[in-house]
TORKOL-4160 file (C-alpha; in steps of 0.2 Angstrom, whole numbers, padded with zeros to 4 digits, m for minus):
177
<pt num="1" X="0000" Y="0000" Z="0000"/>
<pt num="2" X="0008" Y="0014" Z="m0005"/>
<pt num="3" X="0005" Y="0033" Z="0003"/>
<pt num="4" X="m0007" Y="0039" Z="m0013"/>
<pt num="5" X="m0016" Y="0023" Z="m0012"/>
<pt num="6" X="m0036" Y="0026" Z="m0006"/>
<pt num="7" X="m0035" Y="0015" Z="0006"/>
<pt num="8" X="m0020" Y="0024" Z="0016"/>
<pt num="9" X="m0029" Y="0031" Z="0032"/>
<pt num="10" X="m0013" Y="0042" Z="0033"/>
<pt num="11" X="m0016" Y="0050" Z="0016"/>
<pt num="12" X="m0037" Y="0052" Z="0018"/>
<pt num="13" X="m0031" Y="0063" Z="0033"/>
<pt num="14" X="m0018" Y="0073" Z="0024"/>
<pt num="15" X="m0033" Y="0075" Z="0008"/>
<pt num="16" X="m0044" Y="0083" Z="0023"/>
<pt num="17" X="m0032" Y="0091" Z="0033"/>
<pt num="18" X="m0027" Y="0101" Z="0016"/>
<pt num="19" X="m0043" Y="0102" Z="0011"/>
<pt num="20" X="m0048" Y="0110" Z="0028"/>
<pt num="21" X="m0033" Y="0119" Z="0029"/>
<pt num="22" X="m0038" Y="0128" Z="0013"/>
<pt num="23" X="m0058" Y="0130" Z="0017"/>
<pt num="24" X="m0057" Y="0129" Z="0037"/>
<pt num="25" X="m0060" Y="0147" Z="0040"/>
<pt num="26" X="m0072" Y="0151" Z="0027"/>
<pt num="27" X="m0083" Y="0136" Z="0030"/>
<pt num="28" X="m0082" Y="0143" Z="0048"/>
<pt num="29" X="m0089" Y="0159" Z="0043"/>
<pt num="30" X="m0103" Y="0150" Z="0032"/>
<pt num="31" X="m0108" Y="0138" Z="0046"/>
<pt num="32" X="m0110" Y="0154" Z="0057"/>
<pt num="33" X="m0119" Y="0163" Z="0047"/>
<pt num="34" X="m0133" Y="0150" Z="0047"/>
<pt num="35" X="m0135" Y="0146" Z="0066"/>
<pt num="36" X="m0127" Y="0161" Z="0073"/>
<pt num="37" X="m0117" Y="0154" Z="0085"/>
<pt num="38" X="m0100" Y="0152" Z="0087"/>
<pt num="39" X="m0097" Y="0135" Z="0095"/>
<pt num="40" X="m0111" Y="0126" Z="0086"/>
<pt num="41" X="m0101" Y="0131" Z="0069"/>
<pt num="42" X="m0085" Y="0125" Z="0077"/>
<pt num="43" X="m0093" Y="0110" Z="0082"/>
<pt num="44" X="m0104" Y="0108" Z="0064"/>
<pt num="45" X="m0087" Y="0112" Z="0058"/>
<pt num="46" X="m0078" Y="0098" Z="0067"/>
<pt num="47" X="m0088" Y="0086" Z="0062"/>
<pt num="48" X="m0089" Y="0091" Z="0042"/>
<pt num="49" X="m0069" Y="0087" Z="0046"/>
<pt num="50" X="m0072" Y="0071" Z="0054"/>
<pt num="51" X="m0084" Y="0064" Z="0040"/>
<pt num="52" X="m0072" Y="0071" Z="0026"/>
<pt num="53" X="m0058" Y="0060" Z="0035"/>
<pt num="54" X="m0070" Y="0046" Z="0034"/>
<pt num="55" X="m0075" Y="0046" Z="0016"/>
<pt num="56" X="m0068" Y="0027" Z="0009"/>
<pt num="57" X="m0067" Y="0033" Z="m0007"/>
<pt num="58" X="m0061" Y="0049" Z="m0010"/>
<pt num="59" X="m0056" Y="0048" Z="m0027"/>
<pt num="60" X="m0074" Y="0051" Z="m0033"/>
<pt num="61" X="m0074" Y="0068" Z="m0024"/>
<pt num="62" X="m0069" Y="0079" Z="m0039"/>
<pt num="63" X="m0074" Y="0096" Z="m0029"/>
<pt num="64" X="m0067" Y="0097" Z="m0011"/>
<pt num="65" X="m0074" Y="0112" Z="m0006"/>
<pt num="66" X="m0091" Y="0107" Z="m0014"/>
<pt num="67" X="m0092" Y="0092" Z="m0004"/>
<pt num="68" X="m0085" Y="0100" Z="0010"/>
<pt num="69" X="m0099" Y="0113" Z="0008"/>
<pt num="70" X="m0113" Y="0100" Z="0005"/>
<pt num="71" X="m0107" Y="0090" Z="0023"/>
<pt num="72" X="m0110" Y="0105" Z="0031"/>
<pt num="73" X="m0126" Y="0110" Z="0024"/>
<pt num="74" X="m0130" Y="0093" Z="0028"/>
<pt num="75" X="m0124" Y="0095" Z="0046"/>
<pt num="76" X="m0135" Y="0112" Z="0048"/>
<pt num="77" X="m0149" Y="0102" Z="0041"/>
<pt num="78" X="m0149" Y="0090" Z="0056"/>
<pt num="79" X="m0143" Y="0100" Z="0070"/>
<pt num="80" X="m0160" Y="0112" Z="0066"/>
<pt num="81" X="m0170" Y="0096" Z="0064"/>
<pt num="82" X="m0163" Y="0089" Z="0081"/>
<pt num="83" X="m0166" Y="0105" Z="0091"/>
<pt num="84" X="m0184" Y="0107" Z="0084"/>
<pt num="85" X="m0187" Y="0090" Z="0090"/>
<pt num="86" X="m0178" Y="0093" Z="0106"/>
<pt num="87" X="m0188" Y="0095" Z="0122"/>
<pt num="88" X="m0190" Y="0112" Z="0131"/>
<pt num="89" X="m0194" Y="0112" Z="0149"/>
<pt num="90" X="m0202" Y="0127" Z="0156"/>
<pt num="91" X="m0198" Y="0133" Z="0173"/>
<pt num="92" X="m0210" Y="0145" Z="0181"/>
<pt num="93" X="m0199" Y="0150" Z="0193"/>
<pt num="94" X="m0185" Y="0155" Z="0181"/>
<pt num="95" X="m0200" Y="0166" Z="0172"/>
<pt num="96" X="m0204" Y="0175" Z="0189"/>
<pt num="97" X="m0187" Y="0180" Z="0193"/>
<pt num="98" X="m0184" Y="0187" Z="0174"/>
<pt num="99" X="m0201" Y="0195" Z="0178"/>
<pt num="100" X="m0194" Y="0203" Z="0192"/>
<pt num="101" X="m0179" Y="0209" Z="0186"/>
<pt num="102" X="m0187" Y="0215" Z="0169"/>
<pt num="103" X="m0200" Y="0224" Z="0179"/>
<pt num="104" X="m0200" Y="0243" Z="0178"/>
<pt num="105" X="m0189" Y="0251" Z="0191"/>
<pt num="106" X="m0198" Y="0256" Z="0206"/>
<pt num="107" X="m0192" Y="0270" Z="0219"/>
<pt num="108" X="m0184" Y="0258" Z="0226"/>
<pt num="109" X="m0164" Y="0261" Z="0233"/>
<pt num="110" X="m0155" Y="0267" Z="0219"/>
<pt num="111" X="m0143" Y="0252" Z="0222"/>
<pt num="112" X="m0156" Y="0240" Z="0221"/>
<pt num="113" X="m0160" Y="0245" Z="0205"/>
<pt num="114" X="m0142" Y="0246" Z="0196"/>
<pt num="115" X="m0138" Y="0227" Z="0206"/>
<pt num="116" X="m0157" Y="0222" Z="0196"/>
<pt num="117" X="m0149" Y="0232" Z="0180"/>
<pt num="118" X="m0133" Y="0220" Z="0181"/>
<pt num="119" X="m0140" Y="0203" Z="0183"/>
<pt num="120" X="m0152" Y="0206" Z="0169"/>
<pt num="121" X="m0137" Y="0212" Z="0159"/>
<pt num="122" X="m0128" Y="0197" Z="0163"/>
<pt num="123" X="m0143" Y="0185" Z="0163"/>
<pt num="124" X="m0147" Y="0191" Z="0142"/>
<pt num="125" X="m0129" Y="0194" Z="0137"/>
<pt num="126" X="m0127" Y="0176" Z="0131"/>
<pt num="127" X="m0145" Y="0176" Z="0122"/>
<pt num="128" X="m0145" Y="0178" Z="0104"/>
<pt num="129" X="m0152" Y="0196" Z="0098"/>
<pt num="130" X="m0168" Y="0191" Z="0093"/>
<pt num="131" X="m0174" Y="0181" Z="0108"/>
<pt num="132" X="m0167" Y="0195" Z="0120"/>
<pt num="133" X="m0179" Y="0208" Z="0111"/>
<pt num="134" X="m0192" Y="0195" Z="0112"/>
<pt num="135" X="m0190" Y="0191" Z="0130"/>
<pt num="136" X="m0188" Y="0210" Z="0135"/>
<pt num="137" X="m0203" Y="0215" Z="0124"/>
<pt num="138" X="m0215" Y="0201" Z="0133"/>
<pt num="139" X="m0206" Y="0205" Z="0150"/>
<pt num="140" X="m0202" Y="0223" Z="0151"/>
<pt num="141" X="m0213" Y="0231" Z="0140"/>
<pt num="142" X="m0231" Y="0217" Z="0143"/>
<pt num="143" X="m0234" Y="0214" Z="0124"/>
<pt num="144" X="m0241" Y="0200" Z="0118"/>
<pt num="145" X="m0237" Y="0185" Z="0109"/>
<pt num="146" X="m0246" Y="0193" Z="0092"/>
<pt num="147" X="m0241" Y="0211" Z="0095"/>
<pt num="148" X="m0222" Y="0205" Z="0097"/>
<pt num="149" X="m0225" Y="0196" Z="0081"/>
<pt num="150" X="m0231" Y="0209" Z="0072"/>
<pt num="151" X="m0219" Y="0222" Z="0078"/>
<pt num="152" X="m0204" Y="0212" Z="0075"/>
<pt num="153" X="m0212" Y="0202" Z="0060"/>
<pt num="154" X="m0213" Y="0186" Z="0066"/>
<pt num="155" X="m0228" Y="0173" Z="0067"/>
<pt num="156" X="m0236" Y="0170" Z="0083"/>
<pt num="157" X="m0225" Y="0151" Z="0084"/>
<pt num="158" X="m0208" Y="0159" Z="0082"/>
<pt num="159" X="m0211" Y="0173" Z="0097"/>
<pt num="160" X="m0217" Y="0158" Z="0109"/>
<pt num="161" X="m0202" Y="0147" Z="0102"/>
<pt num="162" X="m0188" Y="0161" Z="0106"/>
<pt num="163" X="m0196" Y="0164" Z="0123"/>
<pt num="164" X="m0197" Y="0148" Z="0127"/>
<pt num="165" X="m0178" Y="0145" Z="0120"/>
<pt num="166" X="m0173" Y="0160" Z="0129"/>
<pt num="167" X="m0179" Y="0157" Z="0144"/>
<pt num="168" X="m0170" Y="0136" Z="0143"/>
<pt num="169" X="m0156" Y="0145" Z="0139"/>
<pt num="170" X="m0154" Y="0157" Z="0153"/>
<pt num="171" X="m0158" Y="0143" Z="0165"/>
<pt num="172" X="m0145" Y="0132" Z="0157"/>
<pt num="173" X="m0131" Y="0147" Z="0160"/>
<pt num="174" X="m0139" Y="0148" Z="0177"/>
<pt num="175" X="m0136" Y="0131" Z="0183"/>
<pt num="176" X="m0117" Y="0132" Z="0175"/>
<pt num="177" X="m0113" Y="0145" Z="0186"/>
């Protein structure tokens, strides 16, 4: 078996180690663009490189960085599928305290407020954009599902979907602390 033989596990790597060495950075940005978060690229991304290693017979891949690209469309594909399908557990308790801390300030102590101020801050900094406005104009500003929708041109399913995300999200960055 010689080192440009197919069958060399040695050489498979080196084809997608080049391959990714050329592509690595742009399939990053491509991968980010479509779920819009930085370590679920690198992970998609990650595993586009692992299944590149693994194709048997790569002398039928004419366009590296089309099948690249088309591993990671694929990818995309199945982490969206997998996180529709993934259960969401609501936590009342998690909703009262974002209630709280959303709520319009009071005449409370002044340092009350700006300690409320920061734990809000910290507790939607990690959300995406989107699900932050939805969480703040449901929370802060008492709109409804349909008025959030049509102010930010969503459907009705897509507000409830991002509060309910957003509110799994901040619980999840809760408990890691």
């Amino acid at each position: 078996m010689n080192a440009r033989s197919p069958d060399n596990p040695h050489a498979s790597s080196e084809f997608a180690g080049n391959a990714f060495e050329e592509y690595g950075p742009e399939l990053h940005r491509f991968l980010m663009r479509r779920t819009g978060c930085t370590q679920t690229a690198h992970d998609l991304a990650q595993d586009a490189y692992l299944r590149f290693v693994l194709v048997a017979r790569r002398e039928h891949i004419r366009n590296a960085q089309a099948f690249l690209y088309q591993l990671a469309s694929n990818l995309v594909y199945e982490f969206r599928m997998r996180e529709r399908n993934s259960r969401v557990v609501f936590d009342s308790n998690l909703l009262e305290t974002v209630d709280h801390l959303s709520a319009p300030a009071t005449e409370a102590d002044p340092l009350d407020q700006l300690a409320s101020a920061d734990q809000l801050e910290r507790l939607l900094r990690p959300l995406p954009k989107a699900y932050r406005a939805v969480l703040l104009l449901r929370k802060r500003d008492g709109l409804s599902p349909a008025e959030i929708a049509q102010r930010l041109g969503f459907t009705r399913k897509t507000v409830y979907d991002y509060l309910t995300r957003a509110l799994a999200m901040i619980r999840e960055n809760r408990q890691d602390r």
